[in-house]
N, C-alpha and C positions, 0 to 999 in steps of 0.2 A: 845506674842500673846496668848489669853486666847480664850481655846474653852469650850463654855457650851452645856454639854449633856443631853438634856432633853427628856426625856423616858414619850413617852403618853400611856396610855392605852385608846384603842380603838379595837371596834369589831371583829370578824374573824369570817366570818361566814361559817355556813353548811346548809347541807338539811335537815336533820331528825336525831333526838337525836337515831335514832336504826342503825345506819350508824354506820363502821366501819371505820378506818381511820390510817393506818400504814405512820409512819413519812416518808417523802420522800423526798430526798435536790438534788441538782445539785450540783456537785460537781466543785468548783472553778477554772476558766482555768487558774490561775495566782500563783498557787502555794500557796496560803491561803488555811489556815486548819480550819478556822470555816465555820459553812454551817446555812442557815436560811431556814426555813420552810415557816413561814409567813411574810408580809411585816408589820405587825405591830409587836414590840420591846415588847410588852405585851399582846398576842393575851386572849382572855376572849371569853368562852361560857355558853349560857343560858341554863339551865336546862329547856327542856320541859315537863317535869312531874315531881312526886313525886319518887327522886330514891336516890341512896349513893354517895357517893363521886369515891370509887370503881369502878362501874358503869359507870361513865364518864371516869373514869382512861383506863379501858378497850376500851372504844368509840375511847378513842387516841390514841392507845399503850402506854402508861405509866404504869408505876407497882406504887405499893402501898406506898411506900418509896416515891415516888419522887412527886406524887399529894400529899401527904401530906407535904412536905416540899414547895410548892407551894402557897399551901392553909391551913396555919396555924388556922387559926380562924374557920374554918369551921369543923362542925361534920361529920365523914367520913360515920355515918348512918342514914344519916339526911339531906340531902337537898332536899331544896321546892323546887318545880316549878317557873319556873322564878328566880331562885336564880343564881349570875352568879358565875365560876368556871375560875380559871386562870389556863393555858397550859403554856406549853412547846414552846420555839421557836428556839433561837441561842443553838448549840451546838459544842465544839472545839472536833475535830477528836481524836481518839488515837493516840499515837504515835507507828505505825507499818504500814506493807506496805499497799497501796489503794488495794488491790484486795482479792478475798475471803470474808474472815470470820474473823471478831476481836470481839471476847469479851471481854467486860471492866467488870470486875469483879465488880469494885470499885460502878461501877455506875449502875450495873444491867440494861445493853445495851447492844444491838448487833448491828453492824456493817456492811451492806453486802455492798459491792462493787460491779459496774455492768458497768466495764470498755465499754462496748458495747455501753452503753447507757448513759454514763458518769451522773449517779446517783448512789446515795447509800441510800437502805432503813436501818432502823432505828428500832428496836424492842425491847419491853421491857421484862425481863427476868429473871427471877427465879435463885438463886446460892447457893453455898453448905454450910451446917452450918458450926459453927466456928471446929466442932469436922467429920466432913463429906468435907473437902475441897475441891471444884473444884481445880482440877490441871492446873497448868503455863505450859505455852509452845507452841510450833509452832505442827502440826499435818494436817491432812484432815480428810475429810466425806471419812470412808472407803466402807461403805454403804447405803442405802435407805430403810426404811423396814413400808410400809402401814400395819395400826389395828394390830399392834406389839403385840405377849405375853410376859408377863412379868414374869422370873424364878428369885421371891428373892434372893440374894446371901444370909448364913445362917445366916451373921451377922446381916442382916436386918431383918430376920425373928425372930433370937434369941430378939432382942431389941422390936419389936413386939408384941413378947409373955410375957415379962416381963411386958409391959401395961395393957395385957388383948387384944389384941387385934391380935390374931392368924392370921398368913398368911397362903394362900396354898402354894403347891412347883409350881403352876403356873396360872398366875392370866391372863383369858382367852380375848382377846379383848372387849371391852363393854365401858358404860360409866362412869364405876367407876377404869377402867384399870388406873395408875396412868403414863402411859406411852403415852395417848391421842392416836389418831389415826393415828399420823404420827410420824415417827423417822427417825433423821440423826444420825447415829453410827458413833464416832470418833474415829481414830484409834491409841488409847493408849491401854493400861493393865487396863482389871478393870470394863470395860462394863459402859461407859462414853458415853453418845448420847446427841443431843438435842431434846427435845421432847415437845409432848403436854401437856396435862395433866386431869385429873380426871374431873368432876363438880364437887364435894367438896373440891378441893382446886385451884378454879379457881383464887382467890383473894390471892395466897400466889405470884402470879407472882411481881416482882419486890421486891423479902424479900430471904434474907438469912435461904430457910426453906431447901433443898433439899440435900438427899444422895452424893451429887457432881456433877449431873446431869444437863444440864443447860433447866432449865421446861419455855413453851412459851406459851401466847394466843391459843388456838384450830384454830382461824383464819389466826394467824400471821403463826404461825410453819404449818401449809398449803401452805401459799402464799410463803416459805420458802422452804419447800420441794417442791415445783412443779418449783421452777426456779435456786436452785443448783443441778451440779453435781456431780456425785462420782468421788471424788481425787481434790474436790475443797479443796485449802490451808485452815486453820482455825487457830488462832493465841489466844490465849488466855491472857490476860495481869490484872495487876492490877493495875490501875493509877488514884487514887481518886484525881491528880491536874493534870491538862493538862494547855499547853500556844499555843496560837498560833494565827494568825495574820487574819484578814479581813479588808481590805481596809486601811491598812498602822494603823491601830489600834490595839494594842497588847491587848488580854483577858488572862483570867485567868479564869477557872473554878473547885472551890473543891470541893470534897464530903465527907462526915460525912467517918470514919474508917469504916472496916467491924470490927465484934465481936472478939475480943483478938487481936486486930491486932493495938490497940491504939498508933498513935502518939502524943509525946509533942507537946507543942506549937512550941516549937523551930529546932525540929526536922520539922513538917511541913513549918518551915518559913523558913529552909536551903533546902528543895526538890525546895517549890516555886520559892526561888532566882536561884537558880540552871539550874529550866527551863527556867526561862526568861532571863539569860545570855546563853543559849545555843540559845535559840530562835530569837537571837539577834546577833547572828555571833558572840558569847562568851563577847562581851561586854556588862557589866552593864547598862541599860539607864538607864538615870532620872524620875520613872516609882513614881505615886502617890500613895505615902505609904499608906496614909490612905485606899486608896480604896484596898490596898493588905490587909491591918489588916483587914478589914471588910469582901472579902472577905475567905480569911479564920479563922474567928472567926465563920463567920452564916452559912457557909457551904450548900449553898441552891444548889450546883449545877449549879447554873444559872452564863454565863460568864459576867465577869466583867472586864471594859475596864481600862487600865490600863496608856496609854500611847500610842503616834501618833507621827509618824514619817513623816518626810518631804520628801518624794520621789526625785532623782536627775530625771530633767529635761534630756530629750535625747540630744547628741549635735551631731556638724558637723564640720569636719574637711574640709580643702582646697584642693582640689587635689593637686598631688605631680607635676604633668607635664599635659598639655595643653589633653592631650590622656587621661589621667584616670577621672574619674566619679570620683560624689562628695562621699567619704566614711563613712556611718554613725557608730558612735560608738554607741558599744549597752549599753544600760541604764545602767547603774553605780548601784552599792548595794546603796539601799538606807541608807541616813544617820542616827547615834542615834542621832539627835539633838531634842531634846524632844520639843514636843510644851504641856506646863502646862495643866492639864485638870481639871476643876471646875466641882464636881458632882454634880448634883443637884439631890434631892428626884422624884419618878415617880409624874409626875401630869396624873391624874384621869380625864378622861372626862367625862361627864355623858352621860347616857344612856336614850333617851326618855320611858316615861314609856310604855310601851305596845309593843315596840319595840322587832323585834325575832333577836338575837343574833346567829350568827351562825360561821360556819368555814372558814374562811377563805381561876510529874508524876516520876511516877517511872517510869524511861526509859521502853520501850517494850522490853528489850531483857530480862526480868523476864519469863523465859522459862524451860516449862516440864522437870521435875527432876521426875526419877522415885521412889527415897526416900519421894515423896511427893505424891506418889498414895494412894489411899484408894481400897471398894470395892464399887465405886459409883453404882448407879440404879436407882434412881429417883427425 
């Protein structure tokens, strides 16, 4: 039995290109770890004026990294009006628990889980250079701290003054504070928070620019701080491949290395099998290679399906004596019997002219070592 997957792209619309818009998913009641935002598989928006690429990056929570691997062709200081822009849709979860806080290092993502409301928002995020590391590990928000001031530790002031570009010993809230106007203080060694950040480097959000610090949107890291509390869990991980299953369809999702931290080929292609027999009750399926080489060869982030399993049917047993009700047996694991999947190229629908387009792994336990602290700060 041959399934063909044909992927259209078609519209998602919004209100107004000044609209702000943090991913938000429902969380699957059935044990599936991918989560969809929009119901189109290639969501597209139209630029209503003349702005960057950036710029709409920001509009959807996406950091800099991931709209440009999105939109290869496109100048990231240079889009027209009416130009359209492709987004973000399917995403597979980390692998750590649904509650709290997970940051995926790998993908410059945050995580929030909101068991209450069985949703989890989604935000894009700033992380620490290859020589400034964000630290691994499990932890919480020790703190809360509104229009924060910011006291350089000396290393960051010494590296500072070597540019030419002197710090004070305390850099007073405002909007060049490089700390934004809200902070969650995590509780490790080393003065590690999540925060806002400066207006001149509003656009390093989603880039490996930061002290260790993990720097957010001024709007996101608001709607962040107003709805965690202090001693929420926060998990920190680094899983540039993740697997994991939506609608009896197995994905795959990789991302490019962080800086100094390059995988072989081969080394990547033992984490990926690795995940997809763990993900698979340790058995290997018959999962379409090609679409594994491809996706991680182009490393776009974006999940890729890999293989469809045939769910067992619920059954029914007889009762045992004339007195007992009929006994339902509960649904059986489902099977790896692979059903083939034929990929096809996305086909493109067009767009009338004039038309407004709008909105519609490395295992987790890579955990806080304190040999792997720095003096993070921003």
């Amino acid at each position: 039995m041959n399934i063909k997957l044909l992927f259209t792209f078609s519209a998602v619309l919004s209100t107004s290109a000044a609209n702000i818009y943090a991913a938000t998913y429902t969380m699957p009641s059935n044990g599936d770890t991918v989560v969809t935002e929009y119901t189109d598989d290639v969501p597209l928006s139209r630029s209503e004026k003349d702005e960057t690429l950036l710029d709409v990056a920001r509009r959807y929570s996406l950091g800099q990294t991931e709209i440009l691997r999105l939109n290869p062709d496109l100048d990231r200081w240079n889009i027209k009006k009416g130009e359209i822009v492709r987004l973000s849709n399917k995403r597979i979860l980390p692998d750590s628990p649904h509650n709290g806080i997970t940051l995926n290092i790998s993908e410059y993502r945050m995580y929030h889980y909101s068991p209450a409301t069985g949703q989890v928002m989604s935000y894009a995020h700033g992380v620490g250079r290859q020589d400034w590391k964000t630290p691994l590990g499990q932890t919480s928000v020790a703190k809360k701290v509104k229009n924060p001031s910011w006291h350089p530790p000396e290393s960051i002031r010494r590296e500072h003054a070597a540019m030419g570009d002197p710090l004070p010993e305390t850099v007073l809230p405002g909007p060049h504070n490089p700390l934004g106007a809200h902070a969650l203080y995590l509780n490790l060694p080393g003065e590690y928070r999540i925060h806002g950040t400066d207006i001149d480097k509003i656009f390093g959000i989603g880039m490996q620019i930061t002290h260790g610090c993990v720097r957010m949107y001024p709007e996101d890291i608001e709607e962040l701080y107003n709805t965690v509390e202090v001693g929420t869990p926060v998990y920190i991980v680094k899983q540039p491949i993740k697997v994991g299953w939506l609608d009896n369809i197995l994905y795959i999702e990789a991302h490019p290395d962080l800086e100094g931290e390059e995988m072989s080929p081969a080394d990547r292609y033992a984490v990926a099998t690795s995940l997809i027999q763990k993900a698979n009750n340790q058995v290997m399926p018959e999962i379409n290679q090609a679409a594994l080489a491809e996706a991680l060869k182009n490393l776009t982030g974006d999940p890729v399906p890999l293989f469809e399993r045939i769910p067992m049917p619920v059954e029914e047993s007889m009762p045992v004596n004339p007195s007992d009700s009929v006994n339902v047996i509960p649904p059986s694991t489902p099977t790896s019997q692979p059903i083939p999947m034929e990929l096809k190229p996305p086909v493109h629908k067009a767009i009338p002219a004039g038309a407004t387009v709008k909105k519609g792994a490395y295992p987790a336990n890579n955990y806080y070592s304190p040999s792997a602290v720095g003096s993070g700060a921003n």
